[in-house]
Backbone as JSON, one array per atom type, in Angstrom:
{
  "sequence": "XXXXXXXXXXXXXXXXXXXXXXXXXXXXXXXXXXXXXXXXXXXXXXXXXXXXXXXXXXXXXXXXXX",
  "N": [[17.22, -67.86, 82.97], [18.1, -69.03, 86.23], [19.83, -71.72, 87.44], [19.25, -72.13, 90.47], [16.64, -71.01, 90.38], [15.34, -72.69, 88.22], [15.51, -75.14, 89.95], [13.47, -75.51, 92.32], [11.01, -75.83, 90.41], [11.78, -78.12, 88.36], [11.35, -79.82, 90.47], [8.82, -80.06, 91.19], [7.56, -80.72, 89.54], [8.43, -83.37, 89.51], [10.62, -84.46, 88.19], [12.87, -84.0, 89.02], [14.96, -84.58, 91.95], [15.88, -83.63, 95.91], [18.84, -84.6, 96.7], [20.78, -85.31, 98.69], [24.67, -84.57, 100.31], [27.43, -86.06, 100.99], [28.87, -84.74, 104.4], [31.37, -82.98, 104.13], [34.74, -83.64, 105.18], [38.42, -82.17, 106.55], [41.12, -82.9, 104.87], [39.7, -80.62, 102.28], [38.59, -80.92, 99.14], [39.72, -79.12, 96.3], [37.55, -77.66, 95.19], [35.41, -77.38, 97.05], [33.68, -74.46, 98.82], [33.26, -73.56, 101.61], [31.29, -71.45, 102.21], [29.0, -71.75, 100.68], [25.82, -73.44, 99.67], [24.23, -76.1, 98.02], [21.78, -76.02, 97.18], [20.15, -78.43, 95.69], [21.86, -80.32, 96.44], [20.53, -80.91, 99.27], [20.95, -78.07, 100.74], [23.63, -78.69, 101.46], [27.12, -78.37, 102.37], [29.02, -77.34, 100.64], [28.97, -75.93, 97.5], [27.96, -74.1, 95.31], [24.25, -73.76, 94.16], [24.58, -72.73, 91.79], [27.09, -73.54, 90.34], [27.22, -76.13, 90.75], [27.7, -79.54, 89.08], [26.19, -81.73, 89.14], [23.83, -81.08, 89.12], [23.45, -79.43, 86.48], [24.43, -81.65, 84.79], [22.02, -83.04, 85.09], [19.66, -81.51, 84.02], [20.87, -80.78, 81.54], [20.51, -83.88, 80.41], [18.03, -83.58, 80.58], [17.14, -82.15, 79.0], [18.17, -83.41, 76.71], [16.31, -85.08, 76.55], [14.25, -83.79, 75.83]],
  "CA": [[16.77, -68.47, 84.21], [19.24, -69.78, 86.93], [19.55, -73.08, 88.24], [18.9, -71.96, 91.43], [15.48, -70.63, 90.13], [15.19, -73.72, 88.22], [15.12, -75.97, 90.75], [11.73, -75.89, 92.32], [10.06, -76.25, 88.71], [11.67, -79.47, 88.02], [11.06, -80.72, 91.39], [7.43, -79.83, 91.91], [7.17, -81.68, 88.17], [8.53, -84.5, 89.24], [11.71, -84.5, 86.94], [14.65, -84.11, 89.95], [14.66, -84.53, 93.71], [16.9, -83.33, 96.37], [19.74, -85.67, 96.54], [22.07, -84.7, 100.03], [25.35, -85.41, 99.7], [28.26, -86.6, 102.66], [29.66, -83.79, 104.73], [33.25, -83.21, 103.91], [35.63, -83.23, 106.74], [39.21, -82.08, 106.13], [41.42, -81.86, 103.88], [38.93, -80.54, 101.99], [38.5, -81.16, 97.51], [40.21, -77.8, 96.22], [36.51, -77.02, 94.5], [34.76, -76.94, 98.42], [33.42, -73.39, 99.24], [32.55, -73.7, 102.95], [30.58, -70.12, 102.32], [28.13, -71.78, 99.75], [25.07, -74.14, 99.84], [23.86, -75.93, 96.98], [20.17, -76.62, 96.85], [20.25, -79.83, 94.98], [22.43, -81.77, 97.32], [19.75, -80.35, 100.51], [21.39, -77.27, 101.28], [24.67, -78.64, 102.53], [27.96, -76.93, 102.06], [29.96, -78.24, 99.58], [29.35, -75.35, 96.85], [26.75, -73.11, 94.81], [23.95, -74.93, 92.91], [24.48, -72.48, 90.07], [28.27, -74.53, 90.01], [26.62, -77.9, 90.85], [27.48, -80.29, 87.99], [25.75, -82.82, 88.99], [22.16, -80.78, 88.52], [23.78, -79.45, 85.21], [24.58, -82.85, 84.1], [20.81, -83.67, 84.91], [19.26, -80.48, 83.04], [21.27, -81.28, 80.06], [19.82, -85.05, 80.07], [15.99, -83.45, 80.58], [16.74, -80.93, 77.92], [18.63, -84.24, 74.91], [15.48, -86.16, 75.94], [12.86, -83.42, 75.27]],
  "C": [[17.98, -69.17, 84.86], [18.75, -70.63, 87.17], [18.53, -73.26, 89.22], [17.07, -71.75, 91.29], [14.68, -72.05, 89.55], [14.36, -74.98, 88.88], [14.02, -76.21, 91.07], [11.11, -76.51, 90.92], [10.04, -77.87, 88.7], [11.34, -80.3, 89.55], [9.47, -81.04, 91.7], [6.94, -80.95, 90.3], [7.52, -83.06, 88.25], [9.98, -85.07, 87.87], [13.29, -84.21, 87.77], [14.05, -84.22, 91.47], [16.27, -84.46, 94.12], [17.71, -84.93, 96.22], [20.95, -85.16, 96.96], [23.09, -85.54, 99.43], [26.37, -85.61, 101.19], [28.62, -85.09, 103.21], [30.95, -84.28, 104.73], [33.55, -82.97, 105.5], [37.42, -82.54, 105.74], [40.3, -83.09, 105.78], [40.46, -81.87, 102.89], [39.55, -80.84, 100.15], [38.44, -79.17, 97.43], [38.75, -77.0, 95.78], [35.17, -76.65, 95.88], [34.76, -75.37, 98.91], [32.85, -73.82, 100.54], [31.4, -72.4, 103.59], [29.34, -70.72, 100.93], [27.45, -73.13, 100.37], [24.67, -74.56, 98.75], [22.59, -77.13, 97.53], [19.78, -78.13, 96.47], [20.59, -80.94, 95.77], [21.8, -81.22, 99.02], [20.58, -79.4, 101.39], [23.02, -77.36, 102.26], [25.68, -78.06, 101.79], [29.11, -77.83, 101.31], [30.39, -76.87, 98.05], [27.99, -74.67, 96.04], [25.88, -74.17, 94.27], [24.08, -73.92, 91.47], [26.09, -73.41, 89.59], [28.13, -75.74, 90.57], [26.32, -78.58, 89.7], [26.63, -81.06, 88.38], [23.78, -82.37, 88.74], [22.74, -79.86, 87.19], [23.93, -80.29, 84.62], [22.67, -83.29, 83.63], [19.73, -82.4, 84.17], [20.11, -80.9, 81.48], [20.47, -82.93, 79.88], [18.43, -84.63, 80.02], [16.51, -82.71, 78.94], [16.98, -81.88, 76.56], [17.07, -84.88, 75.45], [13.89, -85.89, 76.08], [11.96, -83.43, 76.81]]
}
């Protein structure tokens, strides 16, 4: 299962919510895809959510605490 797929589940459960994040301006952080969206942080453009640590960080904390 991907992230991306993911997502909904834990949201509709009550276990993550979106959580936007700033729009970059330039010079951009070398890890900024301006061709990707990540779900997690409300579709803005910063980078994939399957390479969005910060909803991997929070899947690993659901998954140590069961």
């Amino acid at each position: 299962m991907t992230y991306e797929d993911l997502l909904p589940s834990l949201i509709a459960n009550q276990m993550a919510v979106i959580s936007p994040r700033n729009i970059y301006q330039p010079p951009f952080p070398k890890w900024y895809n301006p061709d990707a969206t990540c779900a997690y942080h409300g579709k803005t453009l910063c980078h994939s959510t399957e390479q969005c640590l910060a909803l991997k960080h929070k899947v690993h904390h659901l998954i140590e605490a069961g």
